[in-house]
C-alpha positions as CSV (number, residue, x, y, z in Angstrom):
1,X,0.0,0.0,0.0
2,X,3.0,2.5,1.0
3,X,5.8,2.7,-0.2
4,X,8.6,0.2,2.5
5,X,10.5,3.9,2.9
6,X,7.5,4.9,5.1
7,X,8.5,2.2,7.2
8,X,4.9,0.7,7.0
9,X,4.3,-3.0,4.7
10,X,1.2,-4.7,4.2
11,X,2.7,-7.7,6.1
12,X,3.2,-5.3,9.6
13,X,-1.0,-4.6,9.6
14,X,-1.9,-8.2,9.1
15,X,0.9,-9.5,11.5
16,X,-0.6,-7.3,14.6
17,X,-4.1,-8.7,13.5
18,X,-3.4,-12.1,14.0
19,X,-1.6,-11.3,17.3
20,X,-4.5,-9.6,18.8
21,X,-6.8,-12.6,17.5
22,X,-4.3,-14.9,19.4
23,X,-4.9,-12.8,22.9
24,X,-8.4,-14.7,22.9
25,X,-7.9,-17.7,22.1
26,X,-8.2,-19.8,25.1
27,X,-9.8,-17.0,27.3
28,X,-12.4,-17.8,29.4
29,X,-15.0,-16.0,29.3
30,X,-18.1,-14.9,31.0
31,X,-21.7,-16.5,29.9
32,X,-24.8,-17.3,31.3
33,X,-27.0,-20.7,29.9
34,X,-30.7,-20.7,28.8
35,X,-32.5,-23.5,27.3
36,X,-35.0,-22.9,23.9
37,X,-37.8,-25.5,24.6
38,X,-38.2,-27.6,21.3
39,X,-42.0,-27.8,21.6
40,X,-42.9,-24.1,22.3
41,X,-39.8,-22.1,21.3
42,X,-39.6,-20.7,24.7
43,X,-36.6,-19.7,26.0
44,X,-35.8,-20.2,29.8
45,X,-32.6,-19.4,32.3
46,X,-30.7,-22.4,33.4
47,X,-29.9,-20.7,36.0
48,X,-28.8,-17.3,37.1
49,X,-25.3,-17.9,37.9
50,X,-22.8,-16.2,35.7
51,X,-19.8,-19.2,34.5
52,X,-16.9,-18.9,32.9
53,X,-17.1,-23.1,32.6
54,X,-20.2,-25.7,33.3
55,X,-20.6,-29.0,34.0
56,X,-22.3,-30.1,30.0
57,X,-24.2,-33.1,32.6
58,X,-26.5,-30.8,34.9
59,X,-27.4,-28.6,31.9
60,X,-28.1,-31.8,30.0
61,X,-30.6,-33.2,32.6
62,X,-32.8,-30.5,32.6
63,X,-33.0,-30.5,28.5
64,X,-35.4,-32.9,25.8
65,X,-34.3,-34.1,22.5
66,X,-35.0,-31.4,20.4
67,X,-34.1,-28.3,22.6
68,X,-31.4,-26.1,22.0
69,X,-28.5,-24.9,25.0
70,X,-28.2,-21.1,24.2
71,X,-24.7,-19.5,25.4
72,X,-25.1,-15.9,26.3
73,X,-22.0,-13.7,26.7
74,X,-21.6,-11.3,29.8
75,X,-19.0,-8.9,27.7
76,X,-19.6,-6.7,24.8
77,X,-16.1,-7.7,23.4
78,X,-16.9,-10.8,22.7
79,X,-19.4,-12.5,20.5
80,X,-19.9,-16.3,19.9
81,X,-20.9,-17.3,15.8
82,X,-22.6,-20.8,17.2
83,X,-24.8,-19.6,20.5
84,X,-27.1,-22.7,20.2
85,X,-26.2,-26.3,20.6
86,X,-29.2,-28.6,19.6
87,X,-29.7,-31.8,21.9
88,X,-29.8,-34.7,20.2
C-alpha cells in the first residue's frame, strides 16, 4: 500500500491482526445458559449464575431431545458465531 520507505508494509497490519486474535484464544469468558424448549420455542434461564465453565451433565438433565442450549455472553467484546447447541 505505502511505499517500504515509510516504514509501514502490508505484512506489519496483518501480522498485529493475527496477534491480537491470538490474545483470545483460550480466554475464558463470561456467559450465562438458557434452554430454547423444542416444543414451544420458549426460552428459559438455566440458572442465574454467571460461569466462565459448566458442568455439560446438569445442563443436560434438565433438556429434551429437540431443545437447543443457548450460550449468552456477559461482555460486549466478545461474541460467539454458534450460540445454540441442539440436543440430540
Amino acid at each position: 500500500m505505502y511505499p517500504a520507505r515509510f516504514g509501514y508494509r502490508r505484512t506489519d497490519r496483518v501480522h498485529r491482526r493475527f496477534i491480537a486474535r491470538q490474545q483470545f484464544a483460550g480466554t475464558k469468558i463470561k456467559f450465562k445458559v438458557a434452554l430454547r424448549d423444542k416444543s414451544t420455542g420458549t426460552l428459559t434461564m438455566f440458572s442465574n449464575e454467571t460461569y466462565k465453565q459448566v458442568d455439560i451433565r446438569k445442563v443436560l438433565a434438565r433438556c429434551k431431545k429437540g431443545d437447543h442450549i443457548v450460550l449468552i455472553t456477559m461482555e460486549d467484546a466478545y461474541s460467539l458465531p454458534h450460540n445454540e447447541i441442539l440436543v440430540n
